[in-house]
C-alpha positions as CSV (number, residue, x, y, z in Angstrom):
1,X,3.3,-5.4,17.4
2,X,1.9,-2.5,19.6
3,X,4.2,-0.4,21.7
4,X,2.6,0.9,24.9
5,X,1.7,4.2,24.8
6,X,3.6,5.0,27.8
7,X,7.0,3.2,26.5
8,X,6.8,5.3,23.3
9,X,8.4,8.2,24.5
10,X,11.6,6.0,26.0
11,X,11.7,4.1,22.8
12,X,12.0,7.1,20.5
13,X,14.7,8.8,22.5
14,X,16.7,5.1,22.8
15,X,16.3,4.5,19.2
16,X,17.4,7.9,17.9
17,X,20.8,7.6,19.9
18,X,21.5,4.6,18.6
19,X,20.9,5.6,15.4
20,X,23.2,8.5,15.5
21,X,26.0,6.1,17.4
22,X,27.3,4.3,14.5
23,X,26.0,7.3,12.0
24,X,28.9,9.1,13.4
25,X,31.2,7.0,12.7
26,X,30.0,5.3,9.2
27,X,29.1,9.4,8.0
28,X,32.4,10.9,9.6
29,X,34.0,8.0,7.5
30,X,32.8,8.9,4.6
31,X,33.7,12.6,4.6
32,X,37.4,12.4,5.9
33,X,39.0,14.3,3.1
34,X,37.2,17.5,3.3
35,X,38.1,17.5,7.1
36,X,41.2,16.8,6.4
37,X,41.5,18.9,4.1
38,X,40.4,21.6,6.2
39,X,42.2,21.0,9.2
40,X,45.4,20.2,7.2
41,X,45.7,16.4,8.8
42,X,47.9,14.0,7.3
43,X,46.6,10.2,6.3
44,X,48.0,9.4,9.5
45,X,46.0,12.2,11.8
46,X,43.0,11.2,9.9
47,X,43.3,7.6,10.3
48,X,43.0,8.1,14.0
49,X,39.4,10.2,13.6
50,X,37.6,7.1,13.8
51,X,40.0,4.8,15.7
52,X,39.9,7.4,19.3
53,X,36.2,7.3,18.9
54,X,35.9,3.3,18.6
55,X,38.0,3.5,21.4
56,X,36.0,5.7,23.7
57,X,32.9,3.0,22.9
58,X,35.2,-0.2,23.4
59,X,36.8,1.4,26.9
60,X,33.9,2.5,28.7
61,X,31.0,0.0,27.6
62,X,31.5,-2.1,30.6
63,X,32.3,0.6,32.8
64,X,28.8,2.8,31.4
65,X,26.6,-0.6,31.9
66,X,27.9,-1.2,35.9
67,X,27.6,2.3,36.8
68,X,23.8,2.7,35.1
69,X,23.2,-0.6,37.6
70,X,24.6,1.6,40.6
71,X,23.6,5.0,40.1
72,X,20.4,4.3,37.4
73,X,20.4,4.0,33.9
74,X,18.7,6.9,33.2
75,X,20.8,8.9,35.1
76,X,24.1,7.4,33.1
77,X,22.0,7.5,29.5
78,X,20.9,11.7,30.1
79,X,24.8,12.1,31.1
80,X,26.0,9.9,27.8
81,X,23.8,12.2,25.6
82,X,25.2,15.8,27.2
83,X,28.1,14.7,26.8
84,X,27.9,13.2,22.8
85,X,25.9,16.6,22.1
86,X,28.7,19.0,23.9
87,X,31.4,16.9,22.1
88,X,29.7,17.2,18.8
89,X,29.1,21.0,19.2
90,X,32.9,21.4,19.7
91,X,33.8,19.1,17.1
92,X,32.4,21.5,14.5
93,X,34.5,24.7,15.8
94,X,38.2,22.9,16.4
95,X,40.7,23.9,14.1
96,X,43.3,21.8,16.0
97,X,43.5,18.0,15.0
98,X,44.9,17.0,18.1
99,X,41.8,18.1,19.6
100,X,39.5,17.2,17.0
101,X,40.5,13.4,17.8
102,X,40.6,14.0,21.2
103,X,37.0,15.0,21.6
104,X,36.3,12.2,19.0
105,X,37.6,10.0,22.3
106,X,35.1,11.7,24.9
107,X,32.2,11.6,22.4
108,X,33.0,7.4,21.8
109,X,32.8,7.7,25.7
110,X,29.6,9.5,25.7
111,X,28.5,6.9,23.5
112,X,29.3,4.1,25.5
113,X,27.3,5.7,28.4
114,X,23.9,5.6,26.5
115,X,24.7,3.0,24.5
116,X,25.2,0.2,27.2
117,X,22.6,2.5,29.8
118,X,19.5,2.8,26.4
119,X,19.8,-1.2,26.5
120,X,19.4,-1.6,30.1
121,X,16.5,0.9,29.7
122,X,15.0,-1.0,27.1
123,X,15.3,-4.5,28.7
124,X,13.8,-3.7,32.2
125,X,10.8,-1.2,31.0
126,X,9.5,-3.1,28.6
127,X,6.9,-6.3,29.2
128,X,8.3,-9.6,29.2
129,X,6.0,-10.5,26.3
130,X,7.6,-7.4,24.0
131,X,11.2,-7.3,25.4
132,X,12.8,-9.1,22.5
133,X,10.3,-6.7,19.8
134,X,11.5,-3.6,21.9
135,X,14.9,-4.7,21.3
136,X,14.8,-5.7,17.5
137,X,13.4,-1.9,17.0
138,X,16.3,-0.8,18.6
139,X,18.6,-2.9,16.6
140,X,17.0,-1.6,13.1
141,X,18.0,1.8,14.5
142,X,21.2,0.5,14.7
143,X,21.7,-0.8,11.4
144,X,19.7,2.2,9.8
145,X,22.4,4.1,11.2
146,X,25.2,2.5,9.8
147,X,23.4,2.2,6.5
148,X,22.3,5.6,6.7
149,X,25.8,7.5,7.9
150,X,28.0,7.6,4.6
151,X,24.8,9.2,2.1
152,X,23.5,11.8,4.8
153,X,27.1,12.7,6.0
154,X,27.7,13.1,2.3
155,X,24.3,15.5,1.8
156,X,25.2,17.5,4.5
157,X,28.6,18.5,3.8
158,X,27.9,19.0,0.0
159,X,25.2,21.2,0.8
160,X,26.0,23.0,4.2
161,X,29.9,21.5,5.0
162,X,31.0,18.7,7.1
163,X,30.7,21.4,10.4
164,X,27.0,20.9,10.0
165,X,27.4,16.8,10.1
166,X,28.9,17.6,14.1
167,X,26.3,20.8,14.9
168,X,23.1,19.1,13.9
169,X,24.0,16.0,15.5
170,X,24.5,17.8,18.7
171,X,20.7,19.6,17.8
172,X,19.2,16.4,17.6
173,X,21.2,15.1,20.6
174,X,19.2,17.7,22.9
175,X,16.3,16.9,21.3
176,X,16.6,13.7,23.1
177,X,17.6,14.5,25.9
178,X,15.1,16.9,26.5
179,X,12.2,13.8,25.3
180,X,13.9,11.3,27.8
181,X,14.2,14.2,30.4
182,X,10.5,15.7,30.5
183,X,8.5,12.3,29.3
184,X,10.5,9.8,31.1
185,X,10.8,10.2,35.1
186,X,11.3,6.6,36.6
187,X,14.9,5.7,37.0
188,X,15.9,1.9,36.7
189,X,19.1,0.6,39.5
190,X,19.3,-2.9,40.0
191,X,22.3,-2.9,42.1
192,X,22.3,0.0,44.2
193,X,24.7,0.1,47.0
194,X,26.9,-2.5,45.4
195,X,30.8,-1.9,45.1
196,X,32.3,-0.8,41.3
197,X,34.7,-2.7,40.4
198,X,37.4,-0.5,39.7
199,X,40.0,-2.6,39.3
200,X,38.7,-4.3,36.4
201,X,37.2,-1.5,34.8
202,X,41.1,-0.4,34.4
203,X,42.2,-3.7,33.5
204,X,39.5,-4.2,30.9
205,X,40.1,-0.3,29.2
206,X,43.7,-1.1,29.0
207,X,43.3,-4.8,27.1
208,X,41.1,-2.5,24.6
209,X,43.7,-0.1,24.0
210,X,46.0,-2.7,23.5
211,X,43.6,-4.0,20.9
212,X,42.7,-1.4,18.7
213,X,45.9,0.1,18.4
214,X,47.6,-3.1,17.9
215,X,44.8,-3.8,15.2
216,X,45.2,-0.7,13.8
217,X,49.4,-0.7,13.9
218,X,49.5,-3.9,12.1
219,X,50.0,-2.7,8.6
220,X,52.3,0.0,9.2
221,X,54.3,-1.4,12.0
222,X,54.1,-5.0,12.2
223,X,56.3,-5.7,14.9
224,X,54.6,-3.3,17.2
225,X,50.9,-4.2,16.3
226,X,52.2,-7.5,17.6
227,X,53.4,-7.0,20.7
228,X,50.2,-4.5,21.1
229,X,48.0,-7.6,20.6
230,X,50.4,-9.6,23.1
231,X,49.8,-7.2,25.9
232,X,45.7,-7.3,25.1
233,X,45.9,-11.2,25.8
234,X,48.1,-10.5,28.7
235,X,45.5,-7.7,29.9
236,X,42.6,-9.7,29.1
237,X,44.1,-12.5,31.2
238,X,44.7,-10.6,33.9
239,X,40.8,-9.3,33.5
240,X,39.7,-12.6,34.0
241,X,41.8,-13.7,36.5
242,X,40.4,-10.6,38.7
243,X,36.8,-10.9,37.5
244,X,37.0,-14.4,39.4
245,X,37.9,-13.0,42.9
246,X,35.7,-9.7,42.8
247,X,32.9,-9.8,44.8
């Protein structure tokens, strides 16, 4: 399968952020004890590395793909990447863990934002005839990134320490966003001038805080995960009850 000359660029930059998506959380994964060690976490503190930055990909992912259709997915995927990059530059200087998962949260967010806006990209760029090959590449890069995370985070923080995993991330997070920002200039809306629906937006983020930490409390706190999970099928209810009326 050829790739147009011209969508090259757009698929490079696409296919490298995905890449690093899930290789930040599979390679953070695997090197847990020398941050916590580090940062003095407990099992607790460190548990909660990779569940705040799930959470910042679950929340917004709805949220990221509406606003790339108002204001332009390119626009929304450059403003995922700054922020993944910034997030990831900080990461490797905090010596607080509050704040360490705290920025995990706005870097899952950041996520979301190219994520859900490097899809839409994909999916209205490319020819009708290579849409679903443009999209397969950009699934490998998924799953090379997964695959990928745990041996390279591993590498890295033998050789150079796990600060390196967050700095060159954010490196080649500029990288991209430099490629999509001087070799890609068309911007893609398809519903400018539409309303966001705001109400759902907030509806839907709740239902997936209620899920992850209600997944994630089941095992410690039984009782507690399960009313979590309650109020997610409340919330979720209550999602699709408003989804019905919102123009």
């Amino acid at each position: 399968m050829s790739i147009e000359k011209s969508h090259r660029p757009l698929l490079a930059a696409i296919c490298a952020s995905l890449f690093c998506m899930p290789f930040m959380l599979a390679g953070v994964n695997a090197v847990l004890p020398p941050i916590g060690e580090s940062l003095e976490a407990s099992a607790r503190q460190l548990s909660l590395i990779g569940t705040f930055y799930s959470l910042g990909l679950a929340v917004f992912q709805l949220a990221s793909g509406r606003l790339g259709d108002i204001f332009g997915h390119r626009h929304v995927f450059l403003l995922g990447i700054a922020v993944f990059a910034v997030c990831g530059a900080a990461l490797g200087f905090v010596r607080s863990m509050p704040l360490f998962i705290g920025l995990r949260f706005f870097q899952g967010l950041g996520g979301a934002m190219f994520n859900a806006s490097g899809l839409a990209l994909l999916a209205s760029a490319a020819p009708p005839e290579k849409r679903a090959a443009y999209l397969g590449i950009s699934g490998a890069a998924v799953y090379a990134g997964i695959a990928c995370g745990p041996p390279l985070a591993g590498l890295v923080t033998g050789l150079l320490g796990w600060h390196w995993l967050f700095w060159g991330n954010a490196l080649a997070f500029a990288g991209v966003f430099l490629l999509m920002k001087v070799t890609v200039r068309r911007e893609w809306r398809t519903a400018e001038g539409q309303p966001f629906d705001a109400r759902g937006c907030f509806l839907y983020g709740c239902a997936m805080v209620a899920l992850t930490f209600g997944a994630s409390e089941l095992a410690e706190s039984p009782s507690l995960g399960w009313c979590l999970l309650a109020a997610f099928a409340g919330l979720l209810f209550l999602f699709w009850l408003n989804e019905l009326r919102s123009r």
